[in-house]
N, C-alpha and C positions, 0 to 999 in steps of 0.2 A: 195714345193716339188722340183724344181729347184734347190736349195740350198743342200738338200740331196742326189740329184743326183750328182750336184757336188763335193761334198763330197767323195759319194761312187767312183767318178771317181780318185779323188784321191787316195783314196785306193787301187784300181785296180793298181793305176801307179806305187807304190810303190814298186811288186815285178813282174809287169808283168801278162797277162790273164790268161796263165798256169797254175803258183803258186794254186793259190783257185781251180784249178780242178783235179789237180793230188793229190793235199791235203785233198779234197771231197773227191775223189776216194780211197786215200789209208788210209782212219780214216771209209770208209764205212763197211769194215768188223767187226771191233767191233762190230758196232752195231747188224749185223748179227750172229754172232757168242753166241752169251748170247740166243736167244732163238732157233737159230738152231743147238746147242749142246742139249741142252733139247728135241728136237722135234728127234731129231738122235738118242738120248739115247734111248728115252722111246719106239721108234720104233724097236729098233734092241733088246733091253733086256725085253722090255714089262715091265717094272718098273718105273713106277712113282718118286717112291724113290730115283733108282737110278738116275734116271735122272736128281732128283732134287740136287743128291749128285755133279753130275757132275758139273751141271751148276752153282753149289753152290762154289763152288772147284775155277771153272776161276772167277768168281768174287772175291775172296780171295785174287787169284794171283793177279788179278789188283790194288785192292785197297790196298797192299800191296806191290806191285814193281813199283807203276806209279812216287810215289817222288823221288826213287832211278834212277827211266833213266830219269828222268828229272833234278836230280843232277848230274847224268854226263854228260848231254849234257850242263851242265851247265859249268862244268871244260873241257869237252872233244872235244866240238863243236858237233852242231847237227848231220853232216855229217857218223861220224863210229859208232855213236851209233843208228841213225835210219837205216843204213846197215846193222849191226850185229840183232838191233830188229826185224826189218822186215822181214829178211830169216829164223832167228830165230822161228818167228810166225810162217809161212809159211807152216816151215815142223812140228811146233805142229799141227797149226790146221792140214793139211793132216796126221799124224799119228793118231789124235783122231778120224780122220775118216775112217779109215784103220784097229782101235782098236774096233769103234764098230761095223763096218759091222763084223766082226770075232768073232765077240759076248764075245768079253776079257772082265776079270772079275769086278770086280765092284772098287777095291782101283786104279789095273793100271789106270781106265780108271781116274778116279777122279785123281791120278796122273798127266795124259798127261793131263788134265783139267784142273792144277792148272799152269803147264807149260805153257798154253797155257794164261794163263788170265796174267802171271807173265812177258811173253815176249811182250806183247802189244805195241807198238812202238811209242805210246804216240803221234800220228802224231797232232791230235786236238791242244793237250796243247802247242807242240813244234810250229807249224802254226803261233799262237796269238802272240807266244815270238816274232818269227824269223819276223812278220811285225809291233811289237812293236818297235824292234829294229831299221826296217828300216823307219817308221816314226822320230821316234826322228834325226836317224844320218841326216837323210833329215826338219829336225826340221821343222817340218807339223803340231805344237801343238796338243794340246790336244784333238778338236772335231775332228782331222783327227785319233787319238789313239784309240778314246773312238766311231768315223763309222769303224775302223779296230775290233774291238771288238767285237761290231756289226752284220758285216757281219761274222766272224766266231765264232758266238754264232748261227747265224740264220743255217749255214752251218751244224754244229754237231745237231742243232734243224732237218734238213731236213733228215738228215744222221740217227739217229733216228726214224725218220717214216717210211724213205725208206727200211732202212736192213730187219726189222719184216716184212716188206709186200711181199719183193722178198722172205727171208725166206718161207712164209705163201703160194706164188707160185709154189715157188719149192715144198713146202712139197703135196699143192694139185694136181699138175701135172705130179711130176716126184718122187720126195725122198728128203729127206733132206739132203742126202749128196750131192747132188749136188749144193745144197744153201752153203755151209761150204767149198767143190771144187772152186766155184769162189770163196769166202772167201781167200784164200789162193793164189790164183791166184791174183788178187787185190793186194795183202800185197805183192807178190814178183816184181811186174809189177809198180804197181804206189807209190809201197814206196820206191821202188830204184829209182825211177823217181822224189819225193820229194828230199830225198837224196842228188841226184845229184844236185837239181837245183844250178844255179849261186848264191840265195840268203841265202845257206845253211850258207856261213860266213856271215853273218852279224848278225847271235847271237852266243855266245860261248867266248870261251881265248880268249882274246883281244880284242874282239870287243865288250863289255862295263864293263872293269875289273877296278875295283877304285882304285886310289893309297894306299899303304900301307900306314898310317899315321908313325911317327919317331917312334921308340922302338916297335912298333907292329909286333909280332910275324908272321915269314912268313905261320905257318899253322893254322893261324887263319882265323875263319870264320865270315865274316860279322852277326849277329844280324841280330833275324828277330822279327820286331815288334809285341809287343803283342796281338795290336788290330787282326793281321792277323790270330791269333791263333781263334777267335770269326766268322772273314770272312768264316772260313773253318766250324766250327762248323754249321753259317748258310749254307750252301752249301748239310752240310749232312745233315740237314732236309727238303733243298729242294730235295734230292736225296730220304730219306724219304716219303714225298706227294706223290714221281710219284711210290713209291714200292704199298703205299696204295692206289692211284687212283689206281690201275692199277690190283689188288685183286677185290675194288668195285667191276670197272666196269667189271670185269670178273663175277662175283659173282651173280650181277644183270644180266645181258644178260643170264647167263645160267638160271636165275630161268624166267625170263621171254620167256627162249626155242627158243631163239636165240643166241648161242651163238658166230658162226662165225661172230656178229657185235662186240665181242671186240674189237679186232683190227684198225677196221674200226673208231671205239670210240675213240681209242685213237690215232690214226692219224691226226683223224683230229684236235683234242686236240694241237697236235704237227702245224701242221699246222697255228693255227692260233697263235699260240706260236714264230713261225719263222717269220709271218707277225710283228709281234709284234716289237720285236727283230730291224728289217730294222727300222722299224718307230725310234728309240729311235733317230736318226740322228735327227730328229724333233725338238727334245725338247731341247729349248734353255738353253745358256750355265751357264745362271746366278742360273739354276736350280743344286746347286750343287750334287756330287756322294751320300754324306750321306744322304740329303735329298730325293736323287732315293730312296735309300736303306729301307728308313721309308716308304714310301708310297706304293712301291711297296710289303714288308712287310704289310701293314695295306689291302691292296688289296687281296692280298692271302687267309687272315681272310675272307673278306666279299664275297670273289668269291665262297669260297670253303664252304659256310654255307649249300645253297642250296642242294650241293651234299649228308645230311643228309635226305633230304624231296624226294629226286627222286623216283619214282615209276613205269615210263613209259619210254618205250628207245625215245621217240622224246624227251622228258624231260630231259634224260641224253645227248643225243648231243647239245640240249643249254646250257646247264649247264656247261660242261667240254671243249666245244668252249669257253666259254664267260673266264673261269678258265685259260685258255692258253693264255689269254692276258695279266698275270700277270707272268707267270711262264720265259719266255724269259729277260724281262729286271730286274729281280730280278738277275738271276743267270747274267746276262750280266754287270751290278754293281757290284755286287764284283769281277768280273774280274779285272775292271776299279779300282777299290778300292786297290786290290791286287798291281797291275801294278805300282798305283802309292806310292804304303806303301813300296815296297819287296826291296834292294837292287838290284840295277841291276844285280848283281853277281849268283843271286839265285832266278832270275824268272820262267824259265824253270820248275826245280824244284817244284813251288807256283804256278804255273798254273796248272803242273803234280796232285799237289797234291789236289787241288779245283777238278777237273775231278774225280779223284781216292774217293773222300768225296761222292761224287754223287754215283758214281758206289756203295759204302761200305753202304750208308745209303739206297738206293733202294732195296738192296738184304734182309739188314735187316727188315726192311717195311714189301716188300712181306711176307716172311716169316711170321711173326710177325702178318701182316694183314691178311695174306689168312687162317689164322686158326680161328680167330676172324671172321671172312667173314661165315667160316663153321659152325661155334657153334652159332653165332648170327645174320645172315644176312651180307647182303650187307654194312649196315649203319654204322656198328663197323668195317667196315677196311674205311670207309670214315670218320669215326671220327678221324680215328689215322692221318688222310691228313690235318684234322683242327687242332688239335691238336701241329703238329706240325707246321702249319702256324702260330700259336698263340707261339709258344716258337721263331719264327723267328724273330716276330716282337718285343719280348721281348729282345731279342739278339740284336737286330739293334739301340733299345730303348736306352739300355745299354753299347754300344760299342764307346768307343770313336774314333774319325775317325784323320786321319791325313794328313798331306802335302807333296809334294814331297822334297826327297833330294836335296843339291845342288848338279848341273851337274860336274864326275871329264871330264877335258880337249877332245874334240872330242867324247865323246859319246851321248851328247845328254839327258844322266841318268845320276842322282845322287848319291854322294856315300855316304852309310852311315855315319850318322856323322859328316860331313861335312858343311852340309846346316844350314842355318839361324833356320829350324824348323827338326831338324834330325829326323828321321822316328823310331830310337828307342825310343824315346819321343813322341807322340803322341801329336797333338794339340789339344785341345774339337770340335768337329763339330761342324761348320756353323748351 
């Protein structure tokens, strides 16, 4: 344990205590925003439908605009494009709260809903870049990249439990718009405080751009390796698992006539998914990423069986505790994997778009699962969570994993094509 703290203390040094808390702070409304636009809706219009259309709307936008601000903070520097996202956000989410207290009609509001998912200011994915970056220029190798991953894997794991529960406080104490009011509040506050920080340069132009090799076209784009294309396909079926855990256990609790414990269910889910997460410092380095990738993939299967046999809610909080020990360092590897396959040029981006896989594969899940849930129980939206454990681990089987580039001059990262094992080539996994 020693050893992981030290570790994590390195992390910490690498952009300072602030960094991880105004980064926490200002990636905290996403998370609140996806079920406190739902709970807003369906209270101001009394439509379920509509509500689902709304919330159906910002998840579009996200998983649709997340690659794109994370390719231009790729070329643009993180600095004016999380400026421009985050006041951007700001006043969507406070218009869409503005829209449904007024009881406006059901496209606008799905409109300002798609605005609202579209502007997201990608703070998570930009985070992971902007201290990938400052590990390497500080060449802190790789277990000091792979406890930065780590810790902000565990960070968007807590950031996930937390939003849906102040959500779920606002909505039983006060309103939902008042959960959606700090929403926006946060996003103008702590993500112009990201923003600003001193470590906003140390990812973006210049600071890990690779030489053009001779006769290479100045608007060409670095290659992104194939295997990455597979990274992300797993990502969407872990995004997947959590649409259909997340129907179950809705699904079950209410036929069990509890339903205020979903939440609760899946907290703590998340919970011990973040525990998880920390630990990965642990695991020694001879264990390589592809072999996480397999295991943690084969763990998914055998955690997630039980979830078909559940019956009793004490039975489903062991269950989906025990299932959250697998779910953090799955998706925390292919960060790691990412990180080291992507050209440095177009990480932001590859992080952007692993995030955006999640979001896109969970909306479709629920949907998918929660109708399945209603026609045939609980069990048939927790098959679709195995189901897709079992194509993850088929995908991880099948992918071939690769090496890092060689480093161009002063950054620390490699440039495409360059290296002894270039990343558009893929090497067979260890």
């Amino acid at each position: 344990m020693t050893a992981a703290t030290t570790t994590y203390r390195r992390v910490l040094a690498l952009g300072g205590p602030l960094l991880p808390v105004v980064s926490f702070l200002g990636r905290l409304p996403t998370a609140m925003c996806q079920l406190g636009s739902v709970l807003l809706v369906a209270e101001t219009s009394g439509s379920l439908t509509t509500a689902g259309l709304v919330g159906g709307a910002l998840a579009a936008g996200q998983t649709v605009a997340g690659p794109l601000t994370g390719r231009l903070a790729d070329r643009h520097g993180q600095r004016p494009v999380v400026l421009v996202t985050c006041w951007l956000n700001a006043l969507a989410v406070a218009a869409l709260v503005t829209a449904a207290l007024a009881r406006t009609a059901t496209l606008p509001l799905a409109l300002i809903g798609l605005l609202a998912g579209a502007s997201v200011p990608q703070i998570g994915p930009l985070a992971r870049t902007r201290l990938v970056a400052l590990a390497h220029r500080a060449a802190a190798g790789d277990r000091v990249v792979g406890a930065a991953l780590s810790l902000e894997g565990t960070l968007d794991e807590t950031s996930f439990v937390l939003g849906p529960a102040l959500v779920g406080l606002a909505a039983s104490f006060a309103h939902p718009a008042v959960a959606l009011a700090l929403a926006a509040l946060l996003l103008a506050v702590c993500g112009t405080a990201f923003a600003l920080h001193p470590t906003a340069v140390a990812a973006g132009p210049g600071a890990a751009r690779a030489p053009r090799a001779p006769g290479t076209p100045r608007t060409a784009r670095a290659r992104m390796p194939r295997a990455v294309h597979a990274m992300r396909l797993s990502t969407a079926l872990q995004g997947a698992m959590f649409g259909a855990c997340q129907a179950g256990i809705t699904a079950l609790t209410e036929r069990l006539h509890q339903p205020a414990q979903a939440g609760l269910v899946y907290a703590a889910m998340g919970v011990m998914s973040a525990a998880a997460g920390l630990s990965l410092a642990l695991v020694p380095a001879r264990i390589g990423l592809p072999a996480r990738w397999r295991a943690a993939a084969a763990a998914l299967i055998v955690l997630s069986v039980p979830l078909l046999f559940v019956r009793s809610l004490g039975a489903l909080y062991l269950v989906v505790v025990v299932l959250g020990v697998a779910f953090a360092p799955h998706l925390i590897t292919l960060f790691g994997l990412t990180e080291r396959l992507v050209p440095a040029t177009r990480l932001a981006e590859s992080m952007a778009f692993l995030t955006s896989a999640v979001v896109g594969g969970q909306a479709v899940a629920l949907a998918v699962s929660g109708r399945l849930a209603d026609t045939h129980g609980p069990a048939a939206a927790f098959a679709v969570a195995v189901g897709a454990a079992v194509l993850i681990l088929a995908v991880a089987l099948t992918t071939r994993g690769g090496t890092r580039p060689a480093a161009p001059a002063g950054t620390g990262r490699d440039a495409p094509g360059t290296g002894r094992d270039a990343a558009a080539n893929p090497a067979p996994a260890p």
